[in-house]
C-alpha positions in Angstrom: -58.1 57.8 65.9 -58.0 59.4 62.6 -57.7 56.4 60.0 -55.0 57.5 57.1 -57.4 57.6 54.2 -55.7 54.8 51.9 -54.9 55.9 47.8 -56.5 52.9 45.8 -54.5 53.1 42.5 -57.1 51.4 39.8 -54.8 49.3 37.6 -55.8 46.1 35.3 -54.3 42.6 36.8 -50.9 41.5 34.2 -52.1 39.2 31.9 -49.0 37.0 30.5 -50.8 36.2 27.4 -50.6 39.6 25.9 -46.9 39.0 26.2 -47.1 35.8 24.4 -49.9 36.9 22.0 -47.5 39.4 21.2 -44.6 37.3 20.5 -47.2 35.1 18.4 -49.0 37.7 16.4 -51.9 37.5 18.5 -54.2 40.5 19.6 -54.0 42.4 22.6 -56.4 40.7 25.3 -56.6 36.9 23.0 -55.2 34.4 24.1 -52.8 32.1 21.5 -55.3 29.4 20.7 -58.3 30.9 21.8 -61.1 32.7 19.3 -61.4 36.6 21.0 -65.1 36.8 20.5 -68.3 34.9 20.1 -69.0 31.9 18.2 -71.2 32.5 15.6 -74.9 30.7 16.1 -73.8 31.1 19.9 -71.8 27.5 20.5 -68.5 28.6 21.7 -66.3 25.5 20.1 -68.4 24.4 17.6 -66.9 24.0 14.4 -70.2 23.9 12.6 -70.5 27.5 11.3 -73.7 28.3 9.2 -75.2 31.4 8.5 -78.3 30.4 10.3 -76.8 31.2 14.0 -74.9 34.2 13.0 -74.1 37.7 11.0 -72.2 35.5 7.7 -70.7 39.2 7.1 -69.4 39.7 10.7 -68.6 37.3 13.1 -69.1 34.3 11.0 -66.3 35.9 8.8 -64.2 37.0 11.4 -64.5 33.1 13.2 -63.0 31.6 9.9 -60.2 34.2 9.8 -59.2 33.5 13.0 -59.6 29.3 12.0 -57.6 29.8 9.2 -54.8 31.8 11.0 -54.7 29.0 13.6 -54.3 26.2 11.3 -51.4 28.1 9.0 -48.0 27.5 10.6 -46.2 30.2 11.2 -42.5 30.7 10.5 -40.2 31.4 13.7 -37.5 33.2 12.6 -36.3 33.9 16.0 -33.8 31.0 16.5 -32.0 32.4 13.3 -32.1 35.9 13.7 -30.3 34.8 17.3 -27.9 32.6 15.8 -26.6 35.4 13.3 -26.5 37.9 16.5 -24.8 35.5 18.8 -22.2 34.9 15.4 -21.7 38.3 15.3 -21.3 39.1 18.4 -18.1 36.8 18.3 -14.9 38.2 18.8 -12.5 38.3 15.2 -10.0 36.3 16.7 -13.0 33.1 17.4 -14.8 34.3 13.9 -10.6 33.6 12.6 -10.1 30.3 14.4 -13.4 28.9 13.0 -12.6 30.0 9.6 -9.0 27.9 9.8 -10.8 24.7 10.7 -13.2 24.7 7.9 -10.6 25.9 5.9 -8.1 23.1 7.3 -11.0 20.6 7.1 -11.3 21.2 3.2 -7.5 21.1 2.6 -7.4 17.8 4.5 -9.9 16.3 2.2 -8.4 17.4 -0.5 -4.6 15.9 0.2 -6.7 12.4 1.1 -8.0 12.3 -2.2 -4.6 13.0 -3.8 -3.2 10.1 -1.3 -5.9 8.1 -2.9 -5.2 8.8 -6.4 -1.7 8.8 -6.3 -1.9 4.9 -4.5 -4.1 3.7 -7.6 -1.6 5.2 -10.1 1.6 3.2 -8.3 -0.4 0.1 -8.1 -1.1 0.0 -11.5 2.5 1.0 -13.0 3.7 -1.9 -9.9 1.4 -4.9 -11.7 2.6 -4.0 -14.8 6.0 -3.8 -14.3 6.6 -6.9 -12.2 3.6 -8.8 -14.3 1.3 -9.6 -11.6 -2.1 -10.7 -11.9 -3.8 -8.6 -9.3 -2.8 -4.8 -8.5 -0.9 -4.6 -5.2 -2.0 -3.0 -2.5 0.0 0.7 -1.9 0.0 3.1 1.0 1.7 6.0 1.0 2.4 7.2 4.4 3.2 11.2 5.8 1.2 13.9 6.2 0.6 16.1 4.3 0.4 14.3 0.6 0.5 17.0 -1.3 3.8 19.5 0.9 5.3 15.6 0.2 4.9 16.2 -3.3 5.5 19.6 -4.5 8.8 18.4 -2.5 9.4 15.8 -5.3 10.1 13.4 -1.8 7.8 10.7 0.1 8.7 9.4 3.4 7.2 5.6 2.9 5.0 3.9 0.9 4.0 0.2 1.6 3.4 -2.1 -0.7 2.4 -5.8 -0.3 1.5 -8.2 -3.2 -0.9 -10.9 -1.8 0.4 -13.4 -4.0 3.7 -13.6 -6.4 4.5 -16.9 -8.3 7.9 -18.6 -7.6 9.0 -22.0 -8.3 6.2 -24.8 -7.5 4.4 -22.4 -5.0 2.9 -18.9 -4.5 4.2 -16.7 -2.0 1.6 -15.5 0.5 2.5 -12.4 0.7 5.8 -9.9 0.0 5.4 -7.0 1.6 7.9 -4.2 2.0 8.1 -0.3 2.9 10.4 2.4 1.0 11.8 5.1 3.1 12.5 8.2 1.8 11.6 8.1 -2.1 12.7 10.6 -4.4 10.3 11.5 -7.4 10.8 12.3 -11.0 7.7 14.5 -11.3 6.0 17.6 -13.2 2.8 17.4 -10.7 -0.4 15.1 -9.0 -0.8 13.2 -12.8 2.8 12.9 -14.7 5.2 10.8 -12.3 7.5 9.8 -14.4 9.3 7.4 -11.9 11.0 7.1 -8.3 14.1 6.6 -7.0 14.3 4.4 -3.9 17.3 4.7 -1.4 16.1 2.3 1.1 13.9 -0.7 1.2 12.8 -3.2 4.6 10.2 -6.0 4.7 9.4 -9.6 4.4 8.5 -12.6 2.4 5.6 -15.0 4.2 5.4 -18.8 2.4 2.4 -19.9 4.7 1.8 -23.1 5.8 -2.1 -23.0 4.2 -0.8 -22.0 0.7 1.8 -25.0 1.1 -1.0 -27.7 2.2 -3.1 -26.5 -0.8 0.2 -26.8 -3.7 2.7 -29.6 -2.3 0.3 -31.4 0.2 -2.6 -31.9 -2.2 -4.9 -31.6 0.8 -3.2 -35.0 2.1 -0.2 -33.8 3.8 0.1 -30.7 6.2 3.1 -28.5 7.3 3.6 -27.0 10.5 6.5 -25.8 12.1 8.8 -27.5 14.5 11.6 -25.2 15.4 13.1 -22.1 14.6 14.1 -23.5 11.2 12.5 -26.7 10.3 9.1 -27.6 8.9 7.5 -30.8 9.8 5.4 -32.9 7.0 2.7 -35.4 8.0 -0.5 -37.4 6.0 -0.6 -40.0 3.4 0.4 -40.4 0.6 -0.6 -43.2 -1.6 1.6 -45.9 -3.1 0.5 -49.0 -5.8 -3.3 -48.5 -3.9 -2.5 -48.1 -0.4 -2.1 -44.9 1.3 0.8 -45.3 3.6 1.7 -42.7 6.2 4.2 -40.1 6.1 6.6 -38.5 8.1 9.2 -35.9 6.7 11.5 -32.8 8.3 12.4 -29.5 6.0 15.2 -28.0 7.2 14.9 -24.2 5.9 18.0 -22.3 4.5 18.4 -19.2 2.5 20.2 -20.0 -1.5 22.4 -17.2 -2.4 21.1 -13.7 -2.0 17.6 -13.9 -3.2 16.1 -17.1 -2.7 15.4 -19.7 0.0 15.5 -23.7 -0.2 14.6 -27.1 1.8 17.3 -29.8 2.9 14.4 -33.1 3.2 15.3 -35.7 5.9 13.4 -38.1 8.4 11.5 -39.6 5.5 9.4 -42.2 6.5 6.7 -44.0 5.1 4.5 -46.5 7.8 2.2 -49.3 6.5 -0.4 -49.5 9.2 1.8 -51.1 12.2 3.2 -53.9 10.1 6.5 -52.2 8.5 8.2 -48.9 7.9 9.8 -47.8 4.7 13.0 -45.0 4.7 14.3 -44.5 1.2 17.7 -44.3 1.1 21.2 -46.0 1.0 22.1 -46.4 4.4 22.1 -49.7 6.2 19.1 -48.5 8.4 17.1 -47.8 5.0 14.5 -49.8 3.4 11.3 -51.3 4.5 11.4 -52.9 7.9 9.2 -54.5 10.9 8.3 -52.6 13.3 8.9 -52.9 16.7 5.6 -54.0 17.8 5.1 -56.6 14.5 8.6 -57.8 15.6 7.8 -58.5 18.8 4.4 -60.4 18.0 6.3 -63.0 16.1 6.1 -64.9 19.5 2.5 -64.8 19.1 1.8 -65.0 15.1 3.1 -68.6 14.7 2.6 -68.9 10.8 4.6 -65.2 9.8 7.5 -66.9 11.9 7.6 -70.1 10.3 7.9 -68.0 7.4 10.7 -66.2 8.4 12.5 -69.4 9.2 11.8 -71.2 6.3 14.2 -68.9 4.1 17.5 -70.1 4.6 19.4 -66.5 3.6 17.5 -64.9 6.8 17.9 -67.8 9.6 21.7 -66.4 8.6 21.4 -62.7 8.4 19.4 -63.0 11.8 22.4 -65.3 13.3 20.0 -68.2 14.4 21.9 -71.8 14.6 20.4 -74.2 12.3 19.7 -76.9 14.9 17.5 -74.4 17.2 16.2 -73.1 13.8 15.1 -77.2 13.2 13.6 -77.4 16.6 11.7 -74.6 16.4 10.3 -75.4 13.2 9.1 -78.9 14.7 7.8 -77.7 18.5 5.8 -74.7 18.8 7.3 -73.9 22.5 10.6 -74.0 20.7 9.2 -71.5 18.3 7.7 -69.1 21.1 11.2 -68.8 23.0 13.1 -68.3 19.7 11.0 -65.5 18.5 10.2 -64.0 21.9 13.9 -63.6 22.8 15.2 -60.1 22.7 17.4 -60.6 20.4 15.3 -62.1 17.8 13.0 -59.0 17.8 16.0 -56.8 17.5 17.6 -58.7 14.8 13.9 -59.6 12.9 13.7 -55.3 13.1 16.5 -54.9 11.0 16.0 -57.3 8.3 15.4 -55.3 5.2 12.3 -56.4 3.5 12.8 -54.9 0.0 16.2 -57.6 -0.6 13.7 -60.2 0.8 10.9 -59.3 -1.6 13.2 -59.8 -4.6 13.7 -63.5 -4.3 11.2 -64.7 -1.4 7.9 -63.1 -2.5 5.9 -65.9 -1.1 7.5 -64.9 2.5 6.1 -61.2 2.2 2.6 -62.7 1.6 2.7 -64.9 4.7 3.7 -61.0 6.5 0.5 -59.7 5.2 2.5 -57.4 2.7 1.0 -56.7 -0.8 3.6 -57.7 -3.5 2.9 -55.0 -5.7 3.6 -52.1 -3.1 6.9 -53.8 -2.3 7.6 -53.3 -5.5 6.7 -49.5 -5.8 8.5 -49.2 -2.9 11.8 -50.1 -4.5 11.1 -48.3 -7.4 10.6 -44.8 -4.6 13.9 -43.2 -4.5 14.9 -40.9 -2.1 15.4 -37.8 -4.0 11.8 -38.7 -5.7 10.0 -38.4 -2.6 12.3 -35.4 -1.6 11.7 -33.5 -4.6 7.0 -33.9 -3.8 8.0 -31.9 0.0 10.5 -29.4 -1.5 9.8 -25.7 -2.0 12.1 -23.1 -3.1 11.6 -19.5 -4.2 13.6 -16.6 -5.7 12.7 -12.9 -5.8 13.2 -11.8 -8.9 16.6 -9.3 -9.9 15.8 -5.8 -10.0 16.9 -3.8 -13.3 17.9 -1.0 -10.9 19.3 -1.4 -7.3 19.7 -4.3 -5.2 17.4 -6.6 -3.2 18.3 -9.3 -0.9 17.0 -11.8 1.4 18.4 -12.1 4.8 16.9 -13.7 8.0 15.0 -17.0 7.9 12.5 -18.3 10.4 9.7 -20.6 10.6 6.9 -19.3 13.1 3.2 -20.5 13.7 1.8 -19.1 10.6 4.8 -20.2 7.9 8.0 -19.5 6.8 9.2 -15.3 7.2 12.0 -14.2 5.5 12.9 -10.7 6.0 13.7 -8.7 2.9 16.0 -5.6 2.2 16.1 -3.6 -0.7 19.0 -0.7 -1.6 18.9 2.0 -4.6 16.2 0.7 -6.3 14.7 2.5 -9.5 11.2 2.3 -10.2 9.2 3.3 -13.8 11.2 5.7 -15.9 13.6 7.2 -13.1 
């Protein structure tokens, strides 16, 4: 069988570093990395070069061109030259959009800044015109700032002043937001003054601010109630510091300010008596129920008792079972553990007795001289240390009023609103 004589086509094997030789500036044939031809003094690798082992004018200079090629980074310009093609190759309408966002971005920035700017300013004109001490803080809301200005017309700005003076105490905070304020303006730097139609917000009186100012760090406030405050601690009288117990009934005075109604006063020394200043019949200082009721027990403090001839009458005791029980100690115990001995022993008034029977007080374990403070502490003088009472201050322009009145966890809210109000020169 004749055998088809087979064409041998002579070609060279594909080397791929060519490709990348040529993509690296590297000659046909070498490979990137790798010195094309031999080493001078005949050790491929060595980095020791000398003219000994080689032609210094041949391949000696050729091996430290190609070192010195190697070691020199090359710039890749590539990656750029694609970016600028792919960029190019973008439609108009993608090459528009992206031009908008930058552009957008930069105008953004800019109204910010004006926001920012135009804050500072109204702060500063706010503390001087209402005399504070610290700038407030301002926030103009809407977007965009500056379409809100060349309009001559904000939709809000916020303001809150952290602390404002009234009266004995500092409010927390006041902070209110204006709707819909109209400018007198020539631009960004010359507002003149503002003209606001309508104002909303609220006063905070914090319970920590009225610890620190009425309590003295010795009575606390809390809340008890929609519209009370409760008062509790010591407070000290002729050396001793006797316990306290008040209620603050919160009410709003006239338009603009607020004001406490003080009742449930009561001052306790230790368990032995209870002092309520006041005219009532139930006022005064008194046993309590527990030292009452341990007169059965505390043999000398009811001997006392007895011994006074004015009291064996106010507490309705017959003078023969008062004789008895002065002379026989069981007597004694079933006089002054009756019921009605503790009750009536409860609402002897130990202030009248103090005045003529000081002796008696002693035998109770009461000091003298605290009794004697104790008469001298009016009701309205004890009142007037829990008070608190604040008034916003009157406007020049416009109207501002105080309306709703709550006490919640934190203090006393009061809700604030605020009609045609004028602000700098406007």
């Amino acid at each position: 069988m004749h055998t088809p004589h087979r064409m041998h086509t002579s070609h060279h094997p594909h080397d791929p570093y060519e490709e990348l030789g040529a993509l690296a500036g590297t000659a046909p044939g070498e490979r990137p990395g790798e010195y094309p031809g031999p080493f001078p003094g005949g050790f491929r690798g060595s980095d020791d070069v000398s003219d000994n082992g080689g032609d210094g004018g041949g391949d000696a200079g050729r091996w430290r061109a190609w070192r010195a090629r190697e070691r020199t980074p090359r710039a890749d310009h590539r990656g750029s030259r694609r970016r600028r093609r792919r960029f190019a190759a973008l439609p108009l309408a993608a090459k528009a959009v992206v031009g908008l966002v930058t552009l957008a971005a930069f105008v953004a920035l800019a109204d910010r800044w004006a926001v920012l700017f135009a804050e500072d300013k109204a702060a500063d004109t706010l503390k001087d015109q209402l005399d504070l001490t610290a700038a407030p803080e301002v926030e103009i809301g809407g977007f965009p700032f500056l379409t809100q200005l060349a309009d001559k017309k904000l939709d809000s700005v916020k303001v809150t002043v952290p602390d404002l003076a009234a009266d004995r105490v500092s409010l927390a905070k006041v902070s209110a937001t204006a709707h819909d304020i109209r400018l007198d303006t020539d631009g960004l730097t010359s507002i003149r003054g503002a003209d606001i139609p309508r104002l909303d917000g609220d006063v905070l009186l914090s319970f920590a601010d009225l610890n620190r100012e009425l309590g003295a760090s010795q009575v606390t406030f809390s809340g008890d109630g929609s519209d009370r405050v409760k008062a509790r601690g010591t407070l000290p009288v002729a050396g001793h510091d006797l316990r306290l117990h008040a209620e603050a009934t919160i009410r709003r005075q006239a338009e603009r300010g607020i004001a406490t109604d003080i009742g449930g006063m009561r001052l306790d020394i230790g368990d032995l008596a209870t002092f309520r200043p006041g005219p009532r019949a139930s006022d005064g200082l008194h046993l309590t129920k527990k030292a009452s009721a341990d007169l059965d027990r505390e043999t000398r403090k009811a001997k006392a008792l007895l011994s006074v001839p004015a009291l064996v009458q106010r507490l309705g005791v017959p003078e023969t079972t008062v004789r008895e029980s002065l002379n026989d100690d069981g007597k004694l115990a079933e006089l002054t553990g009756s019921p009605d001995f503790a009750r009536e022993a409860r609402n002897l008034n130990l202030i009248d007795l103090a005045m003529d029977n000081p002796e008696v007080l002693s035998d109770l374990g009461l000091d003298p001289d605290l009794l004697d403070a104790l008469s001298r502490l009016t009701r309205p003088a004890l009142a007037d240390r829990l008070s608190l009472a604040f008034e916003l201050p009157e406007p020049e322009h416009g109207d501002v009023r105080l309306r709703d009145v709550r006490v919640g966890e934190d203090g006393i809210r009061v809700r604030l609103t605020g009609s045609q109000l004028a602000v700098g020169g406007s």
